[in-house]
N, CA, C and O atoms as CSV, one atom per row, in Angstrom:
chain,resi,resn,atom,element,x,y,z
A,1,UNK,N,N,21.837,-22.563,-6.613
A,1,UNK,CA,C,20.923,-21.531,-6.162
A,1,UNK,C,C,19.468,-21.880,-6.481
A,1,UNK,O,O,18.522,-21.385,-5.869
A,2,UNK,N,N,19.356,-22.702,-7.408
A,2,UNK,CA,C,17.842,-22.733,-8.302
A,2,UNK,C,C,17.126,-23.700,-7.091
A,2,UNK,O,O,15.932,-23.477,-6.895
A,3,UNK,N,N,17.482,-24.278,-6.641
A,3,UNK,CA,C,17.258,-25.476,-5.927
A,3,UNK,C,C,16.781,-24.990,-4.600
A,3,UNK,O,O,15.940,-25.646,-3.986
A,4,UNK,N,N,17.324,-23.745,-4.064
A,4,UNK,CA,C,16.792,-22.954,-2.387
A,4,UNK,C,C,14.828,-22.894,-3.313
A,4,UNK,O,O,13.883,-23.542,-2.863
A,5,UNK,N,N,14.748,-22.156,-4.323
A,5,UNK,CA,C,13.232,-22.169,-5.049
A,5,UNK,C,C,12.897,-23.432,-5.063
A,5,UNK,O,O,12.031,-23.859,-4.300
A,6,UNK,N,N,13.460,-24.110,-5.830
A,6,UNK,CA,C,12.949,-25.348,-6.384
A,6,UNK,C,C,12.298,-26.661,-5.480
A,6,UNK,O,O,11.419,-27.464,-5.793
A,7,UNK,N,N,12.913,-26.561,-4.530
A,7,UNK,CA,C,12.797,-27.490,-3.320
A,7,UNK,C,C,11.363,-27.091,-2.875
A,7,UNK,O,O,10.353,-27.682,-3.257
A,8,UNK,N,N,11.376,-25.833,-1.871
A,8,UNK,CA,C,9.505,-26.081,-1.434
A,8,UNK,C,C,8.838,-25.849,-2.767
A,8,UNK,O,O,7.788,-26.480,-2.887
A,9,UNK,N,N,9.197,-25.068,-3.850
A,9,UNK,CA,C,8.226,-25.153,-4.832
A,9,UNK,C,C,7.407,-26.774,-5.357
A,9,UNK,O,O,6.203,-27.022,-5.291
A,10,UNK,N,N,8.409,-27.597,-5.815
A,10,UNK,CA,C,8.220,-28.992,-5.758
A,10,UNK,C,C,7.730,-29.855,-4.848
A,10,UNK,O,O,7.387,-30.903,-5.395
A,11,UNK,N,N,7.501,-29.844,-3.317
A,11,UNK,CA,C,6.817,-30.050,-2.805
A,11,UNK,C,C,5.348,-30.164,-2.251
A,11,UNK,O,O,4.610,-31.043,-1.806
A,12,UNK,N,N,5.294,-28.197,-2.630
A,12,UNK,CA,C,4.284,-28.129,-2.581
A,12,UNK,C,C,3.275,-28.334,-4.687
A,12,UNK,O,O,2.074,-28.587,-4.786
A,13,UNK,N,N,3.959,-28.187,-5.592
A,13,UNK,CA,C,3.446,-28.277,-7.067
A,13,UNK,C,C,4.063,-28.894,-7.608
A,13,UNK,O,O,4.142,-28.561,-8.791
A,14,UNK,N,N,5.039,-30.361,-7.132
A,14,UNK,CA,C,5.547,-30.961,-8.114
A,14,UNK,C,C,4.549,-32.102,-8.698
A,14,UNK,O,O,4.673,-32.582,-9.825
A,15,UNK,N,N,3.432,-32.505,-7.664
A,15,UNK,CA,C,2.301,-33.674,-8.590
A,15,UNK,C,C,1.205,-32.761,-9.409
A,15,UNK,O,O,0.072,-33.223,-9.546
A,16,UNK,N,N,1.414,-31.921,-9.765
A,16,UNK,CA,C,0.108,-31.158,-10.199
A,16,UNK,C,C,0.376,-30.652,-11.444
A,16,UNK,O,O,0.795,-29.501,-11.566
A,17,UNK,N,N,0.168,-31.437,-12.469
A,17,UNK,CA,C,0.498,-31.672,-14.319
A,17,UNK,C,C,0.729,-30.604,-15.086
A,17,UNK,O,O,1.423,-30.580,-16.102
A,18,UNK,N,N,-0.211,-29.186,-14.299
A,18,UNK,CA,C,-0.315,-28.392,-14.927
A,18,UNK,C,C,0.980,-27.353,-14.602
A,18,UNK,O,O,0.753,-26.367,-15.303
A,19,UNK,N,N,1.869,-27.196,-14.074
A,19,UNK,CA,C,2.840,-26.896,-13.391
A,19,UNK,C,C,4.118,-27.248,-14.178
A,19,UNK,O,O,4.343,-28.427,-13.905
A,20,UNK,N,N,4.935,-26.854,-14.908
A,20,UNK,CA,C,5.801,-27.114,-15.196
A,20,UNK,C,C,7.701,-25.891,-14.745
A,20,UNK,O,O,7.745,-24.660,-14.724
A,21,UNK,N,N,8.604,-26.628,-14.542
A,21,UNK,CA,C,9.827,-26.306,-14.140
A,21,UNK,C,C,10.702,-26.537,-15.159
A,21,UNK,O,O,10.909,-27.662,-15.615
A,22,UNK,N,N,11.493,-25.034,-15.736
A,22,UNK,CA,C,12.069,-25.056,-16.397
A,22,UNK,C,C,13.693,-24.050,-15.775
A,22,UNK,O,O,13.762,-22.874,-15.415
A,23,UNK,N,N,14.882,-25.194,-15.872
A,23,UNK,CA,C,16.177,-24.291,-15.412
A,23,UNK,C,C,16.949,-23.943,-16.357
A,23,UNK,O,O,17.074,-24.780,-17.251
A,24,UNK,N,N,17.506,-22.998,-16.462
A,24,UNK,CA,C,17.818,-22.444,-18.145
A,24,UNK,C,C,19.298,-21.753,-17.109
A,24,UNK,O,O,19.282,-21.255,-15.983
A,25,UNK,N,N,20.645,-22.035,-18.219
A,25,UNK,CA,C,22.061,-21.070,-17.435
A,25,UNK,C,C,22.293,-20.744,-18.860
A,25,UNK,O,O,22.566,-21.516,-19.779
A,26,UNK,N,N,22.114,-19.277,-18.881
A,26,UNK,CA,C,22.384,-18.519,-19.945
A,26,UNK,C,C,24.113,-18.383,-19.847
A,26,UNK,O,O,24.659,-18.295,-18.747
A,27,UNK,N,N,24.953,-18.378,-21.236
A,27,UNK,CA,C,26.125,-18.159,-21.065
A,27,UNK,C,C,26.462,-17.207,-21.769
A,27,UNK,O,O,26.165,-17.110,-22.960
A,28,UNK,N,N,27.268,-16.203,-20.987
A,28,UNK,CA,C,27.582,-15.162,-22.125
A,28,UNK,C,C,28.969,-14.911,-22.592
A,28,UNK,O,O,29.159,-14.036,-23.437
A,29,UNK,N,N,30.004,-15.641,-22.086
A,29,UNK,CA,C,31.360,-15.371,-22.522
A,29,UNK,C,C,31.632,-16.049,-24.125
A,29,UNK,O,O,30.744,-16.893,-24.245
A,30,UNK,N,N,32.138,-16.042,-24.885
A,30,UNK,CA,C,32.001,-16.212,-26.114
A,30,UNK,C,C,32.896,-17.289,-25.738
A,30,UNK,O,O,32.523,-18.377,-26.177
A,31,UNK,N,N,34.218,-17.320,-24.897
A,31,UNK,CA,C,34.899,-18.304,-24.745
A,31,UNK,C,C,34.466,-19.708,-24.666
A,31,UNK,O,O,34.872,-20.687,-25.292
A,32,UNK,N,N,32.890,-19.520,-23.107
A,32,UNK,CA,C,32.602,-20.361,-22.783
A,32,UNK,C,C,31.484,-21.240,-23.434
A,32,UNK,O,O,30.998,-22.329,-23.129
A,33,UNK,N,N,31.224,-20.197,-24.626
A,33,UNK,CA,C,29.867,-20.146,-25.697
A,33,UNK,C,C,30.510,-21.482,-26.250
A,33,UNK,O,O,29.920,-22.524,-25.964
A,34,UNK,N,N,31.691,-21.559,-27.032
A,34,UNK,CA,C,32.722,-22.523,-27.267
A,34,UNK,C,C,32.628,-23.663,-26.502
A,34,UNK,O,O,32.649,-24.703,-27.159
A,35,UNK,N,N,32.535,-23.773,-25.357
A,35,UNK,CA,C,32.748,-24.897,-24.657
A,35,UNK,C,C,31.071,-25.150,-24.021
A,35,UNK,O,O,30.854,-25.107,-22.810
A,36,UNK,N,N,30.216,-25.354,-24.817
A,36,UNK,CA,C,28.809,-25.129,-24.528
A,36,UNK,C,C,28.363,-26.805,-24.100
A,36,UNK,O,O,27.588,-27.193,-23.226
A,37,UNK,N,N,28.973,-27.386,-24.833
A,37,UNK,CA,C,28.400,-29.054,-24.601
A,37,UNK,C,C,29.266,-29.549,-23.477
A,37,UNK,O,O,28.608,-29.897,-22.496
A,38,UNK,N,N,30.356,-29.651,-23.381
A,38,UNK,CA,C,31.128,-29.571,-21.812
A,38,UNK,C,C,30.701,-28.996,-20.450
A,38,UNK,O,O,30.649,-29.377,-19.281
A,39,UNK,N,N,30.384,-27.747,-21.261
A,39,UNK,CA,C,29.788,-27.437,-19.841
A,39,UNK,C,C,28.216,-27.647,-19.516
A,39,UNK,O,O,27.685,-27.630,-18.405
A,40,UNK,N,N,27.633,-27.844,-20.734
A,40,UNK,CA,C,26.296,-28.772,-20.071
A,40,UNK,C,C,26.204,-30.067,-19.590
A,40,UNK,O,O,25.423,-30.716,-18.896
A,41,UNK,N,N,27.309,-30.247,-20.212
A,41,UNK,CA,C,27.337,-32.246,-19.104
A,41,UNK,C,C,27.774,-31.981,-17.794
A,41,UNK,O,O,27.194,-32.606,-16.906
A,42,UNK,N,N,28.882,-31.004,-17.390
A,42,UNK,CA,C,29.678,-30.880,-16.330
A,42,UNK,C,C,28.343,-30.472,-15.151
A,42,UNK,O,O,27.966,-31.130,-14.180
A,43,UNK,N,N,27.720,-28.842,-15.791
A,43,UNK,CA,C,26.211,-28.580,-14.987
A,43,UNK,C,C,25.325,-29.903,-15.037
A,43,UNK,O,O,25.044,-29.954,-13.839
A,44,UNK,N,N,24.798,-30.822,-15.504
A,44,UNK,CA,C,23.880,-31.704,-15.342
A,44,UNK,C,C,24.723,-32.882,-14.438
A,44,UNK,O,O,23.963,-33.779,-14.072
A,45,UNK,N,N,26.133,-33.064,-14.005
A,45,UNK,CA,C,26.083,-33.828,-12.930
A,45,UNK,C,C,26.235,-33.245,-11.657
A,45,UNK,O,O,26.892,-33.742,-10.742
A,46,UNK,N,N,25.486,-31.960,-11.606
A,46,UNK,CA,C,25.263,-31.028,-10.580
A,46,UNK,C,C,24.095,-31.454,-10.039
A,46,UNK,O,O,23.904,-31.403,-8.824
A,47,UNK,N,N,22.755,-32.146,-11.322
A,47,UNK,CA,C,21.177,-31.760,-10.568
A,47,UNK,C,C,21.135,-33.101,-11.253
A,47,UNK,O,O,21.653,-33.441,-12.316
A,48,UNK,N,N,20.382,-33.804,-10.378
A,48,UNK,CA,C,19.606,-34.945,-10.309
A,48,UNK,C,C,19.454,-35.381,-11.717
A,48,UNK,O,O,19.501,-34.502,-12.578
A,49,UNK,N,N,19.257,-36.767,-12.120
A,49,UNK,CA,C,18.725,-37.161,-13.415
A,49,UNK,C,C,17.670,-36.643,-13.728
A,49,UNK,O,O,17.696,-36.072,-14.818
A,50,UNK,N,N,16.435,-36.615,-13.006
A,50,UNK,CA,C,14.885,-36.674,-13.434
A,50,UNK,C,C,14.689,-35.407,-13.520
A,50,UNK,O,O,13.523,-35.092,-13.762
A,51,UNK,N,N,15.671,-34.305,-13.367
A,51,UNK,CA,C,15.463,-32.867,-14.155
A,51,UNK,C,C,16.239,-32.749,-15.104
A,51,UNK,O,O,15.987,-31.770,-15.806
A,52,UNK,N,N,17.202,-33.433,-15.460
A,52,UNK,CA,C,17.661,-33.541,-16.864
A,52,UNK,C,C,16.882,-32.769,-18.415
A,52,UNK,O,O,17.289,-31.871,-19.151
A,53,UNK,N,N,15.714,-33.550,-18.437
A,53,UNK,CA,C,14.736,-32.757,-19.719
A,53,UNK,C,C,14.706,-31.520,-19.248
A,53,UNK,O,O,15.293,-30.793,-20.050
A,54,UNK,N,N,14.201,-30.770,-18.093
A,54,UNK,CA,C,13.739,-29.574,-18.405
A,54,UNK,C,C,14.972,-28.634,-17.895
A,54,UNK,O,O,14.820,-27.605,-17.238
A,55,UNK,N,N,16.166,-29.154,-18.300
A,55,UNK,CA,C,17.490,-28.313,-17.830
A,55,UNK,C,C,18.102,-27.623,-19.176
A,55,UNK,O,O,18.194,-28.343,-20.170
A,56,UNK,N,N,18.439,-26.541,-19.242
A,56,UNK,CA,C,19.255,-26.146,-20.357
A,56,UNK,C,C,20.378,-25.165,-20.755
A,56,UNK,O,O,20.098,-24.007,-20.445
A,57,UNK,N,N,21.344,-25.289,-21.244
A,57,UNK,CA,C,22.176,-24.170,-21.033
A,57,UNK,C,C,22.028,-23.283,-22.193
A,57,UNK,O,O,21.874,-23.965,-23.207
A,58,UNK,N,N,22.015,-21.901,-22.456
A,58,UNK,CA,C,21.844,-21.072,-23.931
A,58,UNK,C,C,22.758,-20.426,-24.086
A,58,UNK,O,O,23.137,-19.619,-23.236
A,59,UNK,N,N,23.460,-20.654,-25.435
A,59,UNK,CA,C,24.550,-20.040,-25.296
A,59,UNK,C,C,24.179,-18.918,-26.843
A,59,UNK,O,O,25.134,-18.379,-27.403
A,60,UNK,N,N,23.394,-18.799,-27.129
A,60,UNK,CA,C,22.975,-18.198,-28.586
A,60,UNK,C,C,22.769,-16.753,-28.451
A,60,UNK,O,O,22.694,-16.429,-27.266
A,61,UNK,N,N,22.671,-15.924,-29.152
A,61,UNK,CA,C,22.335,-14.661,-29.352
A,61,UNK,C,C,21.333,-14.053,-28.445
A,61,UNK,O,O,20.634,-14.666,-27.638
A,62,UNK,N,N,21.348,-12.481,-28.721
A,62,UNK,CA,C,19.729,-11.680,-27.590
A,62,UNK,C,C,19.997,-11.931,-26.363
A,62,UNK,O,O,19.063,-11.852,-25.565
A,63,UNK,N,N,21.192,-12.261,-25.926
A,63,UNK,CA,C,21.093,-12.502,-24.546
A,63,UNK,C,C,21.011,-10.952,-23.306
A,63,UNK,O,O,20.898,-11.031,-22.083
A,64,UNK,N,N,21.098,-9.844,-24.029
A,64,UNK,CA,C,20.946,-8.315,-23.816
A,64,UNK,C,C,19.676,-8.116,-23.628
A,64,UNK,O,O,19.303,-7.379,-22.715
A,65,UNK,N,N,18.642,-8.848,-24.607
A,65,UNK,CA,C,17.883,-8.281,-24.656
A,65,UNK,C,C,16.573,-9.277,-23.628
A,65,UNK,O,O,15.471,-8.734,-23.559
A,66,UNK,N,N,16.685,-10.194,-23.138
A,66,UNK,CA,C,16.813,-11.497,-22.505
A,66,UNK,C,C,17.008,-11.133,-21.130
A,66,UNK,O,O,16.126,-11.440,-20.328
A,67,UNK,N,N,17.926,-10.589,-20.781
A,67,UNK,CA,C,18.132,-10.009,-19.509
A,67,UNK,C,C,18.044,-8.842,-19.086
A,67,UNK,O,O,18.253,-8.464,-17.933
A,68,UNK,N,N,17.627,-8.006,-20.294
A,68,UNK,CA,C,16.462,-6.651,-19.918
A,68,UNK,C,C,14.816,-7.638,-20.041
A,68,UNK,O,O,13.844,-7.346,-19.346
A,69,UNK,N,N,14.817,-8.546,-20.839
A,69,UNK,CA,C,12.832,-8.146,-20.706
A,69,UNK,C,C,12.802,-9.141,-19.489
A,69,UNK,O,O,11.700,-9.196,-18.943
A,70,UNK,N,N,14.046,-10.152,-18.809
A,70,UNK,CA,C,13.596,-10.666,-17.281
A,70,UNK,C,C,13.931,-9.930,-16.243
A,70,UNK,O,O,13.598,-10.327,-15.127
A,71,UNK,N,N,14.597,-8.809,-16.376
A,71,UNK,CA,C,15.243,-7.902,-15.320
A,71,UNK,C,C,16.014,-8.520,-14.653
A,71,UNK,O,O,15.777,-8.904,-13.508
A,72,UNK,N,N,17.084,-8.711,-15.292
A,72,UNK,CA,C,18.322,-10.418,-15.045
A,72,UNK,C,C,20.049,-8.711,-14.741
A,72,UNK,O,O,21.035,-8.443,-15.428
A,73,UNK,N,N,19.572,-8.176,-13.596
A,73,UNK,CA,C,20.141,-7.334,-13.495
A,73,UNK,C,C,21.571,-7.945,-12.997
A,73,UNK,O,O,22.477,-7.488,-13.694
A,74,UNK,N,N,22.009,-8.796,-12.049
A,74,UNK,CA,C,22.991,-9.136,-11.295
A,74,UNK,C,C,22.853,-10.578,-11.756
A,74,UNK,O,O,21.846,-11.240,-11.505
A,75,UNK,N,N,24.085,-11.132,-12.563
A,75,UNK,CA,C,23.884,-12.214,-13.501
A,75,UNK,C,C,24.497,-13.523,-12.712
A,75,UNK,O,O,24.175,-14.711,-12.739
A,76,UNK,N,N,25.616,-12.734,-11.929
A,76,UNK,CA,C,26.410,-13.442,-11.170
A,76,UNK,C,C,24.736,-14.456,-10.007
A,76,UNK,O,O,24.422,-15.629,-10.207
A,77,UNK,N,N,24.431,-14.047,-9.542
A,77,UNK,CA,C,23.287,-15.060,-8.960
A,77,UNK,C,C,22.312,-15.614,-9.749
A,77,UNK,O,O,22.160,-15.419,-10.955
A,78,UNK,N,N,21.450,-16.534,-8.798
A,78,UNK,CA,C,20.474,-17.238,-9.688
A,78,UNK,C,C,19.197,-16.194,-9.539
A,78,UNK,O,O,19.067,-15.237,-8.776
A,79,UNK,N,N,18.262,-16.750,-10.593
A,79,UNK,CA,C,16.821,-16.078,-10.299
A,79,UNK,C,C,15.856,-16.958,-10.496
A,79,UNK,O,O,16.130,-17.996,-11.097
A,80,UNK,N,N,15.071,-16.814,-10.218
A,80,UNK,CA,C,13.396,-17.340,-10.294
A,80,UNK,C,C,12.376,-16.464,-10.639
A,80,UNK,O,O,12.018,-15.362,-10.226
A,81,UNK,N,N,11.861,-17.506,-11.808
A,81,UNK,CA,C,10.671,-16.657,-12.069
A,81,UNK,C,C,9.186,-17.356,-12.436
A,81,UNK,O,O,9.241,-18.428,-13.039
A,82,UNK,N,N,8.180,-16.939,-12.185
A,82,UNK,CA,C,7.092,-17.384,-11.948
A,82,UNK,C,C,5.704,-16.747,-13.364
A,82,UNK,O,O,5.087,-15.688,-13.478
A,83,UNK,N,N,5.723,-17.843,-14.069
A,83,UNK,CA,C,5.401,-17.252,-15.430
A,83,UNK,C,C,3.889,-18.078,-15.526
A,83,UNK,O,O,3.637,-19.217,-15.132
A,84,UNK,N,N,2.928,-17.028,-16.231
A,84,UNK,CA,C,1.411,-17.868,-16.147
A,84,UNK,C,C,1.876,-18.459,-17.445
A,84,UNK,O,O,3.011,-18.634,-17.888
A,85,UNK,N,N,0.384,-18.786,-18.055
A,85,UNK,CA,C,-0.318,-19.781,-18.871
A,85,UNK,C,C,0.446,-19.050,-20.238
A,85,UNK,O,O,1.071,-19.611,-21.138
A,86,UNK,N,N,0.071,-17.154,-19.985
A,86,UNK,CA,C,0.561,-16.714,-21.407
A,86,UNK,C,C,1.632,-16.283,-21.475
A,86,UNK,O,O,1.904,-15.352,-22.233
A,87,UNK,N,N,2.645,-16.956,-20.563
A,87,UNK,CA,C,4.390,-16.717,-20.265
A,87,UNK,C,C,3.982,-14.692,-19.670
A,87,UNK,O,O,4.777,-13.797,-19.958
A,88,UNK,N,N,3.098,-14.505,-19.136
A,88,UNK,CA,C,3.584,-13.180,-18.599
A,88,UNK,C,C,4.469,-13.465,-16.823
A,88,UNK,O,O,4.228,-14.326,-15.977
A,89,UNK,N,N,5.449,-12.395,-16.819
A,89,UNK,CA,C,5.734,-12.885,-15.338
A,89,UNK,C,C,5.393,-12.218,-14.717
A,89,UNK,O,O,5.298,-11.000,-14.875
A,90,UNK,N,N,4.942,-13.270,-13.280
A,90,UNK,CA,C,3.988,-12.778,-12.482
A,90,UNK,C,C,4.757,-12.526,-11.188
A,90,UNK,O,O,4.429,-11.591,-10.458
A,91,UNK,N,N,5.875,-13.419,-10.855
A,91,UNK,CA,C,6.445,-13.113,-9.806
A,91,UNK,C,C,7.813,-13.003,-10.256
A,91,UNK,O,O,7.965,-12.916,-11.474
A,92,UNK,N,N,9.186,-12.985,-9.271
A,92,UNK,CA,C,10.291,-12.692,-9.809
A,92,UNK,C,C,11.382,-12.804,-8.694
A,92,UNK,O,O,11.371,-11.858,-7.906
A,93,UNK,N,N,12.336,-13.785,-8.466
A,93,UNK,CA,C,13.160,-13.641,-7.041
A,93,UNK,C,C,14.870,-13.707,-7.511
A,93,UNK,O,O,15.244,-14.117,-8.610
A,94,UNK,N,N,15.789,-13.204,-6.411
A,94,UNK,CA,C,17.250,-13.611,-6.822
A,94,UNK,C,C,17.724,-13.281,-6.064
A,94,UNK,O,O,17.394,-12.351,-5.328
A,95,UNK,N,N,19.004,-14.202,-5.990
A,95,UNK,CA,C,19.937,-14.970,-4.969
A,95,UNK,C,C,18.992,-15.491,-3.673
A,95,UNK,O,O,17.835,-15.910,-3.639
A,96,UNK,N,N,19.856,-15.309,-2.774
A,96,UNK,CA,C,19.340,-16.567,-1.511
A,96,UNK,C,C,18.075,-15.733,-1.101
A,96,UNK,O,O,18.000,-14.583,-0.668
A,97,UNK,N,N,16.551,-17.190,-1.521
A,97,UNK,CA,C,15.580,-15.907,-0.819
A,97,UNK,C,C,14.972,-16.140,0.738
A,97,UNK,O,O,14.957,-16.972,1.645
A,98,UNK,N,N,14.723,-15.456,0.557
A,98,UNK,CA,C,13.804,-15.076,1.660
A,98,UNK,C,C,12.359,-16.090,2.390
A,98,UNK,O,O,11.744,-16.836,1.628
A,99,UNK,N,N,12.120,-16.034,3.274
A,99,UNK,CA,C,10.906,-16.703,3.965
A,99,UNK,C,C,9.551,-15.965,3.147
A,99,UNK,O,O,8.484,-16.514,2.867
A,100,UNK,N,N,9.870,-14.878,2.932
A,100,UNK,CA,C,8.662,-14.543,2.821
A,100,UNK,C,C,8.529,-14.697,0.545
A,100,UNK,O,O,7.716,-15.022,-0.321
A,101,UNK,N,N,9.780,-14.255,0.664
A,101,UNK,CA,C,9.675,-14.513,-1.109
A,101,UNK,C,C,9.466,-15.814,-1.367
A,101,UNK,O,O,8.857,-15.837,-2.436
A,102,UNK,N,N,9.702,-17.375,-0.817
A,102,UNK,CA,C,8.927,-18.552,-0.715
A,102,UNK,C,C,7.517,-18.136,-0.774
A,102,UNK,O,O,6.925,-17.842,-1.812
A,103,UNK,N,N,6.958,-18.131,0.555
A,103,UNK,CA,C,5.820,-17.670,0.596
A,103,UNK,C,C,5.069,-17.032,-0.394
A,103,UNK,O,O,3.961,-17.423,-0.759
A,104,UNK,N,N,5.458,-16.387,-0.685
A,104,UNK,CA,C,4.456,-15.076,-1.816
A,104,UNK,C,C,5.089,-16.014,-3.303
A,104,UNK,O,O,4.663,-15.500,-4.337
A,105,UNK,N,N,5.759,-16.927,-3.486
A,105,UNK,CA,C,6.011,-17.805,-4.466
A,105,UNK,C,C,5.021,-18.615,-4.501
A,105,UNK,O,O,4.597,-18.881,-5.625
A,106,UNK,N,N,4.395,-19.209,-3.400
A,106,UNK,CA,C,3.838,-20.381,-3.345
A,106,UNK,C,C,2.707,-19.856,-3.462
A,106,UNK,O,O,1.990,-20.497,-4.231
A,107,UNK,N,N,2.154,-18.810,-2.955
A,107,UNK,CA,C,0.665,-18.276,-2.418
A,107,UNK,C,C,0.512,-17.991,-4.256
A,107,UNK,O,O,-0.493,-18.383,-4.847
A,108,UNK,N,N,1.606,-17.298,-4.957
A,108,UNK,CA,C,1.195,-16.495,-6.160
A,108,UNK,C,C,0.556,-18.139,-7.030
A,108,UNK,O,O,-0.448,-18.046,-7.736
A,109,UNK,N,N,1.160,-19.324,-6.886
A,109,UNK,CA,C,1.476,-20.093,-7.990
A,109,UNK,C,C,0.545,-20.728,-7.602
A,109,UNK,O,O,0.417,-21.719,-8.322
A,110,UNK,N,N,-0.664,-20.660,-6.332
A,110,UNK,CA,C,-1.470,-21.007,-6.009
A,110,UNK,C,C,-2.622,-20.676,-6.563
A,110,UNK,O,O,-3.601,-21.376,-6.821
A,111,UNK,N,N,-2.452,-19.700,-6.703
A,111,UNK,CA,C,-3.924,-18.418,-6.988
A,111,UNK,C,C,-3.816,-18.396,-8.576
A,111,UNK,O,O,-4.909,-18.208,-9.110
A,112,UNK,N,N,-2.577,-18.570,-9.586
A,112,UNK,CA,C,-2.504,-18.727,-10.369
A,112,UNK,C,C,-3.443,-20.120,-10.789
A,112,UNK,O,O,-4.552,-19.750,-11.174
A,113,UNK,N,N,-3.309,-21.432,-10.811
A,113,UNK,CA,C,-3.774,-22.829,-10.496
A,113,UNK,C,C,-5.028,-22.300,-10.287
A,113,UNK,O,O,-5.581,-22.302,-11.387
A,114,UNK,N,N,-5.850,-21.796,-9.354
A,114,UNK,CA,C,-7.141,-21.596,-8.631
A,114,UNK,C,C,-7.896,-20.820,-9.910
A,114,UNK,O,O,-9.077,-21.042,-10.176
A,115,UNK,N,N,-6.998,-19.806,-10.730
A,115,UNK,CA,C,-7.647,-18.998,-11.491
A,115,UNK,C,C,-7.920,-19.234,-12.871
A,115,UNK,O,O,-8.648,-18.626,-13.656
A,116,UNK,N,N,-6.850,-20.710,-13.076
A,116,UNK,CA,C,-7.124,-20.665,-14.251
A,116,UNK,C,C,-7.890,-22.850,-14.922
A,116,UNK,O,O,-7.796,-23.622,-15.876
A,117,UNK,N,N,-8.582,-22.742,-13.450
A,117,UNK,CA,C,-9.318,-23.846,-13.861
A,117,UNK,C,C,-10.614,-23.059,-13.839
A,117,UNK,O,O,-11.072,-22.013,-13.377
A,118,UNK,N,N,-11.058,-24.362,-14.762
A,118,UNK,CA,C,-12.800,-23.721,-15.877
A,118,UNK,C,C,-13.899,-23.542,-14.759
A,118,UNK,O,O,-14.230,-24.317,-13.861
A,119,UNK,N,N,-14.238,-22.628,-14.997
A,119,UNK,CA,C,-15.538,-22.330,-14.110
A,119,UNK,C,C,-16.873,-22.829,-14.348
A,119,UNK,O,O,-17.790,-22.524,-13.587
């Protein structure tokens, strides 16, 4: 799912330094909490090598409270989220999006970039 975002996002902000992509699969079954290093190798021969570093699975505590302060309402899909300089979030998408939620992704992460070079 991360990848319908990730794709034009990276196109259009993947050479631009200041920009960083981070994919995070929160786990919450205690079972699967157990099987945490398995299933991060199994997910990483899902996505490309060269996102490897900024991939991660969490299987640790607060995860309640984690998915109230991202509004991670429907867990079963993916989400995207669009976080400035001081981690506030600015934008917010989930499951398969939209033409226009691209759009207003790209335009936001634009104006973000535009606003926060030195005047």
């Amino acid at each position: 799912m991360s990848q319908l975002y990730l794709e034009p996002f990276a196109k259009e902000f993947g050479s631009n330094m200041s920009v960083k992509v981070f994919e995070v699969s929160l786990v919450e079954k205690l079972f699967y909490r157990m099987l945490r290093r398995w299933m991060e190798r199994n997910l990483k021969r899902e996505i490309p090598r060269e996102r490897h570093p900024s991939f991660m699975v969490y299987t640790g505590g607060g995860l309640k409270a984690i998915k109230e302060t991202l509004k991670l309402g429907n867990t079963i899909v993916g989400h995207a989220h669009l976080l400035d300089r001081e981690g506030l979030v600015r934008w917010r998408a989930h499951a398969t999006p939209t033409d226009r939620e691209l759009q207003t992704l790209l335009r936001c992460t634009g104006q973000l970039l535009k606003d926060s070079k030195p005047k």
